[in-house]
KOLZA-696924 format. One line per 4 residues: number of its first residue (from 1); their letters; for each residue x, y negated, z negated of C-alpha. Coordinates in pm, 1 decimal, padded with zeros to 6 digits. Layout:
N
NUM = A = X/Y/Z ~ ...;
//
This chain:
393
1 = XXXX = 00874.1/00016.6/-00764.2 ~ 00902.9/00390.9/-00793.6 ~ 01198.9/00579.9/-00905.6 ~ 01329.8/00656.6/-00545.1;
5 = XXXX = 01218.0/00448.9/-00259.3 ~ 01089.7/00605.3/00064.4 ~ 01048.8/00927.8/-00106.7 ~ 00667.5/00835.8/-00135.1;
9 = XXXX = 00661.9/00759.0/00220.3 ~ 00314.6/00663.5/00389.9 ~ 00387.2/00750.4/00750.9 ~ 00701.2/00543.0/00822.9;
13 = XXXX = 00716.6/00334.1/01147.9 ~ 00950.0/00576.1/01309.6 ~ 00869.2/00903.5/01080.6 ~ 01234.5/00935.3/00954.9;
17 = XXXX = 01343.5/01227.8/00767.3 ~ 01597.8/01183.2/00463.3 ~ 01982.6/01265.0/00558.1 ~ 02020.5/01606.8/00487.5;
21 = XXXX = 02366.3/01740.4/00317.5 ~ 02643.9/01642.2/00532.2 ~ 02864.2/01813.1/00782.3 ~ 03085.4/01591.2/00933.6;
25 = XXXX = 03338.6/01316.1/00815.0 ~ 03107.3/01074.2/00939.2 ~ 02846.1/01216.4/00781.4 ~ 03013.3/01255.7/00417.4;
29 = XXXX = 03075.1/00831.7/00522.4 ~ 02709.8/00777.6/00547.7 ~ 02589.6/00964.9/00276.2 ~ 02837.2/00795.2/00027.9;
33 = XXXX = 02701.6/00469.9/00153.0 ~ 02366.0/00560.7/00083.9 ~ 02425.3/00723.8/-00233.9 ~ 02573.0/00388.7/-00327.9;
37 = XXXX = 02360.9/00144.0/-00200.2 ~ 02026.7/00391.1/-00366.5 ~ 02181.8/00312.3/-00703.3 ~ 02236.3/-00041.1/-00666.3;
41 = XXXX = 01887.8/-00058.9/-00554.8 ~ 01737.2/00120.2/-00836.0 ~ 01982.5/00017.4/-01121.0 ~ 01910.5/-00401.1/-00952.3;
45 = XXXX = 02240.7/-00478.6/-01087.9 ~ 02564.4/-00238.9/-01149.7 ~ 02988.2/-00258.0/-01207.3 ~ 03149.0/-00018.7/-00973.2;
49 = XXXX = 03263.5/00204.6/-01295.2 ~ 02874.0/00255.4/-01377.6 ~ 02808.3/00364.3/-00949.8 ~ 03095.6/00580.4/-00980.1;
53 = XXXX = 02951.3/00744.0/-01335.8 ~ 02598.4/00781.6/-01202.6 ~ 02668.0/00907.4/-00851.0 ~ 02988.5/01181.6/-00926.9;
57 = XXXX = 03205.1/00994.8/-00693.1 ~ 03600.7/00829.8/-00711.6 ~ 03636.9/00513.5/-00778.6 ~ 03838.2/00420.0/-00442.2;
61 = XXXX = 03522.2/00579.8/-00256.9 ~ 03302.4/00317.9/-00461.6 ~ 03484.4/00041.8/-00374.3 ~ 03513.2/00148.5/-00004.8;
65 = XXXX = 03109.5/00157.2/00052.2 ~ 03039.8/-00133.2/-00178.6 ~ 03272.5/-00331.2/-00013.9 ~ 03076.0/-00223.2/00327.0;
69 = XXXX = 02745.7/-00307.8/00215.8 ~ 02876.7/-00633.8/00112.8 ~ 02988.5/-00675.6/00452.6 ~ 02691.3/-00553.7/00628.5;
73 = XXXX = 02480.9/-00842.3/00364.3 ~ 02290.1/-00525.8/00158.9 ~ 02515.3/-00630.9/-00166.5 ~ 02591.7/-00910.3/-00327.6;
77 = XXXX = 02862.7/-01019.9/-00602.9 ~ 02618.1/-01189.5/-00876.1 ~ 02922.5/-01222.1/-01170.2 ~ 03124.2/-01040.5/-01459.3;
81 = XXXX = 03104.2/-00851.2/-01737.8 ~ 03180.4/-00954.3/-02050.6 ~ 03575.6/-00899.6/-02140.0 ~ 03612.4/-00619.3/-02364.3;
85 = XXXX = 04000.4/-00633.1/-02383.9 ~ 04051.7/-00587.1/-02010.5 ~ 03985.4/-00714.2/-01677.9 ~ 03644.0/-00782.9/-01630.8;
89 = XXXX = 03413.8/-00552.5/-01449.6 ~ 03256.3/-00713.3/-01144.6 ~ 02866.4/-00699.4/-01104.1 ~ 02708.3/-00610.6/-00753.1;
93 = XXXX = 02306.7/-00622.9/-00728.0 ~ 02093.6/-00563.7/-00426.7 ~ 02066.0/-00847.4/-00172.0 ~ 01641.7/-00869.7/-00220.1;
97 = XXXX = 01623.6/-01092.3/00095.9 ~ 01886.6/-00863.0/00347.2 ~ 01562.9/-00787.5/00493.2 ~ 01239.1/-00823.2/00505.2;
101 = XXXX = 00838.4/-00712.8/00641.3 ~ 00553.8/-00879.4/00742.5 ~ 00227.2/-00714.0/00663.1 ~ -00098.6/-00812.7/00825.3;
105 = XXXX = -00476.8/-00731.8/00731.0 ~ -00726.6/-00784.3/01010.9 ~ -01101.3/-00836.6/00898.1 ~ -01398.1/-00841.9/01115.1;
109 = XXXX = -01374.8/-01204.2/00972.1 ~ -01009.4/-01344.2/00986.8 ~ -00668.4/-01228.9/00892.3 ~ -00451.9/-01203.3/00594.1;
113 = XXXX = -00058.8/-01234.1/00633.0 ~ 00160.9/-01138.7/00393.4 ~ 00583.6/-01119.8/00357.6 ~ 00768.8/-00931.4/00144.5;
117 = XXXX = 01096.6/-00874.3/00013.0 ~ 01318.1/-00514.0/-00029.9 ~ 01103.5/-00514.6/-00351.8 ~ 00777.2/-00573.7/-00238.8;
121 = XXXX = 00767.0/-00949.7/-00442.7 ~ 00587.4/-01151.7/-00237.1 ~ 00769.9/-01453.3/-00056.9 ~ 00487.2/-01597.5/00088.3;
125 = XXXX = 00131.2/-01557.5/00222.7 ~ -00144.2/-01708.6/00515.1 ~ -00412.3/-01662.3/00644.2 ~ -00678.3/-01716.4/00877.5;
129 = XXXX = -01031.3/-01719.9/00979.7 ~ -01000.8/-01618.4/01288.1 ~ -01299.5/-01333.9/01376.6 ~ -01204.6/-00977.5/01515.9;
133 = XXXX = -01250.3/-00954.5/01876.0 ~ -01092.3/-00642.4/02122.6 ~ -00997.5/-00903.7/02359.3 ~ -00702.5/-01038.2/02518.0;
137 = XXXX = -00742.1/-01412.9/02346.4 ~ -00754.3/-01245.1/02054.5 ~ -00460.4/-01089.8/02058.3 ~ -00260.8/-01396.4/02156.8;
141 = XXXX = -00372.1/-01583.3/01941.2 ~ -00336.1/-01259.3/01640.4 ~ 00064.5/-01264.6/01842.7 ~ 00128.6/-01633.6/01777.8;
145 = XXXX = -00035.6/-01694.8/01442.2 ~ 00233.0/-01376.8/01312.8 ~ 00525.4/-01488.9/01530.4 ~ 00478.3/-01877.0/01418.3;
149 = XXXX = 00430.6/-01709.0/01026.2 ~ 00749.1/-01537.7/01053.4 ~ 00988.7/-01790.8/01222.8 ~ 00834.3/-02002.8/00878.4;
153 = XXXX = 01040.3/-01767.9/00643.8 ~ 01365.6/-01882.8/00836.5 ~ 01518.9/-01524.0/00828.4 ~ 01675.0/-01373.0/01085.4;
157 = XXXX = 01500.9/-01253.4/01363.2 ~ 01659.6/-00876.4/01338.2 ~ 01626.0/-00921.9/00977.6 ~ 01255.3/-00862.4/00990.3;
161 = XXXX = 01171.4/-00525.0/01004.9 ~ 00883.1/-00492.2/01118.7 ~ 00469.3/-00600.4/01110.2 ~ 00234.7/-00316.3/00951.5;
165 = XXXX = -00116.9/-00395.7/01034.8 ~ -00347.6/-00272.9/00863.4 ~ -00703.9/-00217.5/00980.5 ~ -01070.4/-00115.7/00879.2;
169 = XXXX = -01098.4/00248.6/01042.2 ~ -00881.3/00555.7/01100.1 ~ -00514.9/00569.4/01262.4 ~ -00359.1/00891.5/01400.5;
173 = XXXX = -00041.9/01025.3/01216.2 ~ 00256.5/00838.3/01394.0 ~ 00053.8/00501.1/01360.3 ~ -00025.9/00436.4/01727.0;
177 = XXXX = -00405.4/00446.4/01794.5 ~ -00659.5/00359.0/01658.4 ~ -00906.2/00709.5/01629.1 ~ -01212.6/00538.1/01475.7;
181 = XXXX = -01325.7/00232.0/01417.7 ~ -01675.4/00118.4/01434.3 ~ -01661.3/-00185.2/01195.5 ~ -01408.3/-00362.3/01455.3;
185 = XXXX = -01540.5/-00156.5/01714.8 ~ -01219.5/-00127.4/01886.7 ~ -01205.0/00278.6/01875.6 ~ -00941.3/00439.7/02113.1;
189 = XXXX = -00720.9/00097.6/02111.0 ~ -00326.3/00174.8/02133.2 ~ -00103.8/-00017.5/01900.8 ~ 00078.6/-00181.1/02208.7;
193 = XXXX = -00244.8/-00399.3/02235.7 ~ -00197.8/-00517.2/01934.5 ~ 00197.9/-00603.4/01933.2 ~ 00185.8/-00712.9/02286.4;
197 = XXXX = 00197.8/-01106.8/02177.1 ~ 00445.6/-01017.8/01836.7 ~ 00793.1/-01051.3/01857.4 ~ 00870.0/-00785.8/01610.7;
201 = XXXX = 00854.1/-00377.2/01627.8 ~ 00461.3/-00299.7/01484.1 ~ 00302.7/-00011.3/01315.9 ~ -00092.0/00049.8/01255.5;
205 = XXXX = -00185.4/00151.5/00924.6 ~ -00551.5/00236.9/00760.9 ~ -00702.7/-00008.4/00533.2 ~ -00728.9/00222.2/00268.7;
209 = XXXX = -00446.8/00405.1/00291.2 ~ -00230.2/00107.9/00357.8 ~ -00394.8/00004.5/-00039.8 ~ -00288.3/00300.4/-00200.2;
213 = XXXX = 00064.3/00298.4/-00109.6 ~ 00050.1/-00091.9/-00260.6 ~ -00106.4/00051.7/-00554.9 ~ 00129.7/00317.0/-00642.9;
217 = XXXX = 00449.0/00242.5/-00506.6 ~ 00560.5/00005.5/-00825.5 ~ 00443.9/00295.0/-01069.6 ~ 00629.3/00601.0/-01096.3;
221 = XXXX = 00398.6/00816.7/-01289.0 ~ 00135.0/00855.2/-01040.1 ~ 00169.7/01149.6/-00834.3 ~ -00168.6/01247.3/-00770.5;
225 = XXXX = -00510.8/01085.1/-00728.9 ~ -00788.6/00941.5/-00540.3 ~ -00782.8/00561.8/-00495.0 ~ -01116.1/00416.9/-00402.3;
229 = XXXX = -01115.6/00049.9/-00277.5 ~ -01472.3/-00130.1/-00351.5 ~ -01451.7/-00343.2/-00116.4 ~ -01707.7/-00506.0/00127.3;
233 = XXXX = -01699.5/-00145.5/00295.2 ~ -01606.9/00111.2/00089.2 ~ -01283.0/00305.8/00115.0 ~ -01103.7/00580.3/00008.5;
237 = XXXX = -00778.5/00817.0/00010.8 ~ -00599.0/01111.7/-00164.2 ~ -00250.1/01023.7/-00283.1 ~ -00127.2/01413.1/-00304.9;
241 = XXXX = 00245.9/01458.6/-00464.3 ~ 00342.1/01067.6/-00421.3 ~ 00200.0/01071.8/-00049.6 ~ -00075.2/00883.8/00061.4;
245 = XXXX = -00325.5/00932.4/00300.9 ~ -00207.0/01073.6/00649.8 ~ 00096.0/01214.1/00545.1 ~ -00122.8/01488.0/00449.8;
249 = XXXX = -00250.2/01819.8/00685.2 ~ -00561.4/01704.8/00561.0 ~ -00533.5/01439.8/00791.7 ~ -00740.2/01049.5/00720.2;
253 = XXXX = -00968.9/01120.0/00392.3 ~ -01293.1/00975.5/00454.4 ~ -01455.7/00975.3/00084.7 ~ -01685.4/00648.5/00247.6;
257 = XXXX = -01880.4/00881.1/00402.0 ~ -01955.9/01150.3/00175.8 ~ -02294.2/01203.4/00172.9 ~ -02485.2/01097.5/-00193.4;
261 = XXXX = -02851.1/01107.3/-00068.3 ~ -02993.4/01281.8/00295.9 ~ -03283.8/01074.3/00253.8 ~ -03075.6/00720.9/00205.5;
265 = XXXX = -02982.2/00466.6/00389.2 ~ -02846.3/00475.3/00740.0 ~ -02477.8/00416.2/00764.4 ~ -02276.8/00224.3/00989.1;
269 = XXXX = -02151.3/00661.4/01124.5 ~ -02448.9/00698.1/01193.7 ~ -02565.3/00920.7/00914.4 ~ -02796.4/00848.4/00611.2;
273 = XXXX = -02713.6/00844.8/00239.4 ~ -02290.9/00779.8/00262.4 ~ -02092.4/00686.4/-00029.4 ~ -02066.3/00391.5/00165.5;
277 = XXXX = -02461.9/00267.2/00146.0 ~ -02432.9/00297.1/-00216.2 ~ -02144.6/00198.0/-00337.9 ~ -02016.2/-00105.6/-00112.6;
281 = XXXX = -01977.1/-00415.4/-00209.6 ~ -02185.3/-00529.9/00064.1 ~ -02484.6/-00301.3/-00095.7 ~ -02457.2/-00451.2/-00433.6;
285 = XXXX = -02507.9/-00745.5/-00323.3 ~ -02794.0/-00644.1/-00142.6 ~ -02909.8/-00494.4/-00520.4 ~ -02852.8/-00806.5/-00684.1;
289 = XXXX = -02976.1/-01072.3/-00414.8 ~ -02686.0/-01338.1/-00416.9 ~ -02302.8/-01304.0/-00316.6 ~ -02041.9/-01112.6/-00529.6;
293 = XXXX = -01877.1/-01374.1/-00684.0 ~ -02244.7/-01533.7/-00844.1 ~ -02351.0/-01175.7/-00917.8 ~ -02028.6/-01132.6/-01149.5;
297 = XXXX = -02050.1/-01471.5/-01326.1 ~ -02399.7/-01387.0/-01408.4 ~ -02337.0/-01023.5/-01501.8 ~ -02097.3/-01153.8/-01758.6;
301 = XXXX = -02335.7/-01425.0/-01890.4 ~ -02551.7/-01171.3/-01997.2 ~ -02813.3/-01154.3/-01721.3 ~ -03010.5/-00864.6/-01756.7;
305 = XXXX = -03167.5/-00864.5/-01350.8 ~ -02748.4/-00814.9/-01300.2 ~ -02670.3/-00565.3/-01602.0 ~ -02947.6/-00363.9/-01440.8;
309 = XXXX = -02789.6/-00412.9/-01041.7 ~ -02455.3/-00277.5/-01231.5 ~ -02589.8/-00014.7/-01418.6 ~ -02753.3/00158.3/-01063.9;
313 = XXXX = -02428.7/00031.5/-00889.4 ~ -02199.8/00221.8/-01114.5 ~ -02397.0/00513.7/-01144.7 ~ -02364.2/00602.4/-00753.9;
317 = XXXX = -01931.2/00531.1/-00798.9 ~ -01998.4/00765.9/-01131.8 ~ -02169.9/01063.0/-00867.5 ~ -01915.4/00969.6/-00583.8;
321 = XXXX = -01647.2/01024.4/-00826.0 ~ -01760.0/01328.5/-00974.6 ~ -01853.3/01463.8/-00600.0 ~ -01429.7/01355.5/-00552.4;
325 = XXXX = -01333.7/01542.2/-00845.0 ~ -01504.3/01875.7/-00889.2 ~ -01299.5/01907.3/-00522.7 ~ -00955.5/01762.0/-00666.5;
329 = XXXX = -00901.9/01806.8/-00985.0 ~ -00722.6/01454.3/-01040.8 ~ -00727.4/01080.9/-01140.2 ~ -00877.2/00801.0/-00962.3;
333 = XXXX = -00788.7/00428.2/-00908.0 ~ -00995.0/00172.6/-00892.9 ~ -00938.3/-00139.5/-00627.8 ~ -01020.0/-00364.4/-00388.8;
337 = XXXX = -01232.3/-00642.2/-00352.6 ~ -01448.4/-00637.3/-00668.4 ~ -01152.2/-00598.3/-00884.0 ~ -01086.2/-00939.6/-00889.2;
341 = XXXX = -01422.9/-01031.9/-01047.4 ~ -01467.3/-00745.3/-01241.0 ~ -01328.2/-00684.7/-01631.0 ~ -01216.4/-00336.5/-01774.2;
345 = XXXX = -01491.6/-00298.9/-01999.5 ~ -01734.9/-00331.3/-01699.7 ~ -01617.2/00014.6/-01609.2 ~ -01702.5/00133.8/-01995.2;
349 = XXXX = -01889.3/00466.9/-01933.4 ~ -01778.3/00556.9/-01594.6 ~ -01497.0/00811.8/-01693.1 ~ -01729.4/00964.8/-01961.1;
353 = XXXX = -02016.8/00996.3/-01721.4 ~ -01789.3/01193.4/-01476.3 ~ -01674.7/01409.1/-01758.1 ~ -02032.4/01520.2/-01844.4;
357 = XXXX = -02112.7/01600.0/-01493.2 ~ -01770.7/01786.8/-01411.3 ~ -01837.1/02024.5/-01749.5 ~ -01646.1/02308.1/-01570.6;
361 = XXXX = -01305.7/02092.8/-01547.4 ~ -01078.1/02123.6/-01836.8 ~ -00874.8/01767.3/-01872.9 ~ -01051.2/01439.1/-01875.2;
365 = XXXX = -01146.5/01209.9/-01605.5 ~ -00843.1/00911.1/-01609.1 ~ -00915.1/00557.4/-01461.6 ~ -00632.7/00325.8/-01364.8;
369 = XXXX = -00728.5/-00032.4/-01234.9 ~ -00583.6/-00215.9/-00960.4 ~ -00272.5/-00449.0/-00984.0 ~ -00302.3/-00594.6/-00642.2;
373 = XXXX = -00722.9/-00636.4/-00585.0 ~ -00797.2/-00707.2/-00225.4 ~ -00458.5/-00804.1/-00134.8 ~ -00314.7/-00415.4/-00176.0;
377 = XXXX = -00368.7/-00348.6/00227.6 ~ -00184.3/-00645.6/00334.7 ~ 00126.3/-00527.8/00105.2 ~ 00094.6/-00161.1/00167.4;
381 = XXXX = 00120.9/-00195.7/00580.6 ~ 00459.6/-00420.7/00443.1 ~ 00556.6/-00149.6/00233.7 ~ 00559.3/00131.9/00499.8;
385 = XXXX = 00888.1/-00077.3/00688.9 ~ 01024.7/-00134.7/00301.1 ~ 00982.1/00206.5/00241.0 ~ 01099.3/00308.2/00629.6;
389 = XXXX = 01420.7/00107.1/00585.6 ~ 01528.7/00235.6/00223.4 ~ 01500.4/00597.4/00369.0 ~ 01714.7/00533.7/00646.0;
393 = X = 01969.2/00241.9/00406.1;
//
């Protein structure tokens, strides 16, 4: 979790800004109960002498807007201090479970459900093989397999916050339409066709982007870089000064389709020679002849048909990379579906490679790894209500 939630905000489901300075009694009120209820959150456990220390204000005002959020179920008494002579201080922690998100990944080939907590720890998961269609079965039966997941987690119905669903092509800024999509082929569809079966207010979110945020959001040190998901199609973003992907001016980065080679392959856009004809994981296991997770198991025996595969395979993601970076200037990170059959030392080289070929760039090329692997969009669309409600808490 970063250092202040919703700060690195990935398009939230109503685009709130952060209170500004107040003006107004009530507005003094609310931004003491935020102040308050931010600390809690970040310090997971405090006594009201510590909130008052760390956030300037009285004691009496402390005890006022702790006692609220107690009330209103965001804070919880979890015990005592030890006794150092006097009364014993009284410990308050964040209520994890006050509320909750639902995030949802739909494939051409099923859909993954996930629920989080205000933490983003995982309370519990489905899925479902259920193929992509843009048709109205579909979406009652995408309505009552999330409706029927979420009733399961026996939370209160305005406790939810929301469903993020994330999906294989590009969304416009304030989440509601799909602009391109030619994997699901459902270009130009409106995010009330998907929420028209779910109970629960709904955002859209890009794969990709949707990953990143996942990726980054528990780490505060990462303020800028390109994460690249190597998944069945490949995917990637810009995470520019903690924001990811469409937050930006620069609008939905498509890195996918780059073009490596005029003269290669013909992509899914149309055009020949994309990032994403070389460096999917659908292409290497074209290259190798067998499916992903055989290809891996005999990479790592030794097999020298595979070594080979992986050698060409990495050497495309080396000149995609170094394409990325002689543009941006920045790290990358790694994720998505191979991740969770690949090891660290498969990726010995890469960053030296891209050094060699970026000779005009002064720092080293930095590689960070996924924590998440393909389950990152699932938790990112969850993230952006997390995130949505801690800006507005």
């Amino acid at each position: 979790m970063r250092e202040k939630p919703g700060h690195y905000l990935l398009m939230s489901p109503n685009d709130t800004p952060k209170m500004q300075e107040p003006h107004t009694t009530v507005e003094l009120r609310l931004f003491n109960l935020q102040h308050v209820y931010s600390y809690i959150y970040q310090a997971q456990e405090a006594s009201r002498l510590e909130v008052s220390h760390e956030t300037k204000l009285s004691i009496p005002t402390v005890t006022t807007n702790i006692s609220e959020l107690e009330r209103l179920g965001l804070v919880v008494k979890v015990g005592e201090q030890k006794s150092t002579g006097g009364r014993r201080a009284q410990i308050f922690k964040c209520n994890n479970l006050a509320r909750v998100a639902i995030g949802v990944e739909i494939l051409k080939g099923g859909i993954q459900l996930v629920a989080i907590d205000l933490y983003g720890a995982i309370l519990k998961e489905c899925h479902d093989e259920t193929p992509f269609e843009n048709t109205d079965s579909y979406y009652q039966h995408l309505g009552g397999f999330i409706n029927t997941f979420a009733k399961s987690l026996e939370i209160e119905r305005d406790h939810i916050l929301g469903v993020g669903i994330a999906l294989q092509g590009l969304i416009s800024p304030d989440g509601s339409i799909v602009t391109y999509s030619e994997i699901l082929r459902c270009t130009g569809t409106e995010r009330k066709r998907f929420q028209e079966y779910i109970d629960y207010p709904c955002t859209l979110v890009h794969d990709t982007d949707a990953a990143a945020l996942a990726e980054i959001w528990h780490v505060a040190d990462i303020n800028s870089a390109v994460y690249l998901a190597l998944n069945r199609n490949f995917g990637g973003t810009l995470i520019i000064n903690g924001q990811v992907g469409k937050n930006l001016e620069l609008s939905n980065s498509v890195i996918e389709h780059m073009c490596l080679d005029p003269s290669g392959p013909l992509c899914y856009c149309g055009r020949h020679g994309c990032v994403e004809t070389f460096c999917s994981a659908n292409h290497l296991s074209e290259m190798a002849g067998m499916d992903i997770p055989q290809f891996f198991i005999s990479l790592h025996q030794g097999d020298s048909h595979c070594k080979q595969v992986w050698s060409t395979y990495t050497s495309y993601l080396a000149r995609a990379m170094e394409n990325v970076r002689m543009t941006l200037n920045c790290d990358f990170i790694l994720g998505g579906y191979l991740m969770q059959f690949t090891q660290e030392s498969d990726f010995d080289g890469l960053a030296e490679a891209i050094d060699a070929q970026c000779s005009l760039l002064h720092s080293s090329c930095t590689i960070r790894f996924s924590r998440f692997a393909e389950k990152s969009p699932k938790l990112g669309a969850a993230i952006s209500f997390v995130d949505a409600f801690l800006e507005k808490a």
